[in-house]
C-alpha positions as CSV (number, residue, x, y, z in Angstrom):
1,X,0.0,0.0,0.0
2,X,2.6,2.5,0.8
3,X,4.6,1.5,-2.1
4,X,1.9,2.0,-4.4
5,X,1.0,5.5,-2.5
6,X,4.4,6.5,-3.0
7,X,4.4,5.6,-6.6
8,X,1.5,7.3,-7.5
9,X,3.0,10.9,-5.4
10,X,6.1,10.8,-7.4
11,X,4.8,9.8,-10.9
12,X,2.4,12.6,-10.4
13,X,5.1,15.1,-9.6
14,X,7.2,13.6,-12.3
15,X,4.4,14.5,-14.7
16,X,3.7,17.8,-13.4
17,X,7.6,18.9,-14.1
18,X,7.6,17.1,-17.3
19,X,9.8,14.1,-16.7
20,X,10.7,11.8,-19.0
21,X,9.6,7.7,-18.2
22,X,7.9,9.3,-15.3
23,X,6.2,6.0,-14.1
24,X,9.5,4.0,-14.1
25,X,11.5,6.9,-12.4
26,X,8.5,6.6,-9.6
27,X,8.8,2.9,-9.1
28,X,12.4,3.7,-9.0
29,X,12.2,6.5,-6.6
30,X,8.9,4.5,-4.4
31,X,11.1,1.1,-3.8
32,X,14.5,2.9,-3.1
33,X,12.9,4.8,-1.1
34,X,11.5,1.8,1.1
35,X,14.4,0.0,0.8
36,X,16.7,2.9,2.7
37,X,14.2,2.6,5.3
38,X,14.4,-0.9,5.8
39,X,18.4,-1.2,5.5
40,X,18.2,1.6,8.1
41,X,16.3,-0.7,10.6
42,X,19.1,-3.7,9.0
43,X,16.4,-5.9,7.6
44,X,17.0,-8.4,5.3
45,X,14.2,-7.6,3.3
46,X,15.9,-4.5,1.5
47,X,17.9,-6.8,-0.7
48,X,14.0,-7.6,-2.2
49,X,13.4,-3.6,-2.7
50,X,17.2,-2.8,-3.5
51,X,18.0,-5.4,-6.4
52,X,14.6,-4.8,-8.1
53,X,15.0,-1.3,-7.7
54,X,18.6,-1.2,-9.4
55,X,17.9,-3.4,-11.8
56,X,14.9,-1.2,-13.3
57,X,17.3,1.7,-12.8
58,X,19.9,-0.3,-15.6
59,X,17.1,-0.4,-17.8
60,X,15.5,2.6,-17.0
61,X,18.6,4.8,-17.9
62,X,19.4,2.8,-20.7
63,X,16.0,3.5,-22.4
64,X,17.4,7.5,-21.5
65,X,20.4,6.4,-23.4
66,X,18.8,5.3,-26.4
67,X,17.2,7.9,-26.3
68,X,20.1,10.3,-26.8
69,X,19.8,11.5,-23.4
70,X,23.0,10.9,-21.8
71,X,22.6,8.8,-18.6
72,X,25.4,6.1,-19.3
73,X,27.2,6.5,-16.7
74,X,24.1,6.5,-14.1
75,X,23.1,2.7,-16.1
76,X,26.9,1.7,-15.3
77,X,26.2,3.0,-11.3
78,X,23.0,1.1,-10.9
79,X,24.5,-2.4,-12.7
80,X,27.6,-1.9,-10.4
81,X,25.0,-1.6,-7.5
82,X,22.9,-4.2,-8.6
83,X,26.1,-6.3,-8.9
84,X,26.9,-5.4,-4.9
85,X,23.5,-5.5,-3.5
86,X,23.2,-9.4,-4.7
87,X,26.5,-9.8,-3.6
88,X,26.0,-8.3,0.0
89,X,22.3,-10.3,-0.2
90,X,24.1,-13.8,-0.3
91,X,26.9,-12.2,2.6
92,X,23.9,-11.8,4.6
93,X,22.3,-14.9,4.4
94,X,25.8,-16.2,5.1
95,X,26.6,-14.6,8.3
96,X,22.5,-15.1,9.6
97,X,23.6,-18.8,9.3
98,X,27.2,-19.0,11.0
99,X,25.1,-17.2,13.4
100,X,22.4,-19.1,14.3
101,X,25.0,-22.5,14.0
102,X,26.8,-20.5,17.0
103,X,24.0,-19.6,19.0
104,X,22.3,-23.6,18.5
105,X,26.1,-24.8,19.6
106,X,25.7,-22.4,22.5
107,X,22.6,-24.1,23.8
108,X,23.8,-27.3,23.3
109,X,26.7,-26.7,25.4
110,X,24.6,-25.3,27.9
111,X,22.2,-28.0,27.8
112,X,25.1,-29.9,28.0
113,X,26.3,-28.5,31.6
114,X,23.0,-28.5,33.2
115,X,23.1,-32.5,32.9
């Protein structure tokens, strides 16, 4: 719902200054926007607002691009970011399981002792 709310405030105020691909720039704008919020909070579940939201930056700005409107080098940024948000995605999952494999070998010793 907020998502959807937020697309529809910034494709209308895309519109009203004459953007270009103003609905894509909104769902652009809408999920990053969500994501920063939940990365601020450290919440897995920005990688599932982050790399959908970079990816349709790529193709966003390379539609601008063919377009002969010169937005290469932000396509480049939001494939390198893309490239790094998986990346960081898989990290996370990684360290949420040496984690819980400590904590589980934590109570097990404990269990352990209380015998």
């Amino acid at each position: 719902g907020v998502c959807l709310a937020l697309t529809a405030g910034f494709a209308g105020l895309l519109w009203y200054l004459d953007g270009t691909l103003f609905y894509l720039d909104a769902i652009y704008s809408a999920t990053f926007l969500i994501g920063i919020i939940l990365a601020s909070r450290c919440y897995i579940d920005q990688f599932y607002f982050f790399i959908p939201c970079n990816t349709l930056g790529v193709f966003m700005y390379g539609i601008l691009c063919a377009q002969n409107i010169n937005n290469l080098p932000l396509a480049l940024l939001n494939l390198v970011f893309t490239i790094t948000i998986i990346l960081g995605y898989f990290n996370w999952r990684k360290l949420i399981k040496k984690q819980n494999e400590e904590i589980k070998a934590k109570d097990l010793n404990q269990s352990q002792n209380n015998e």
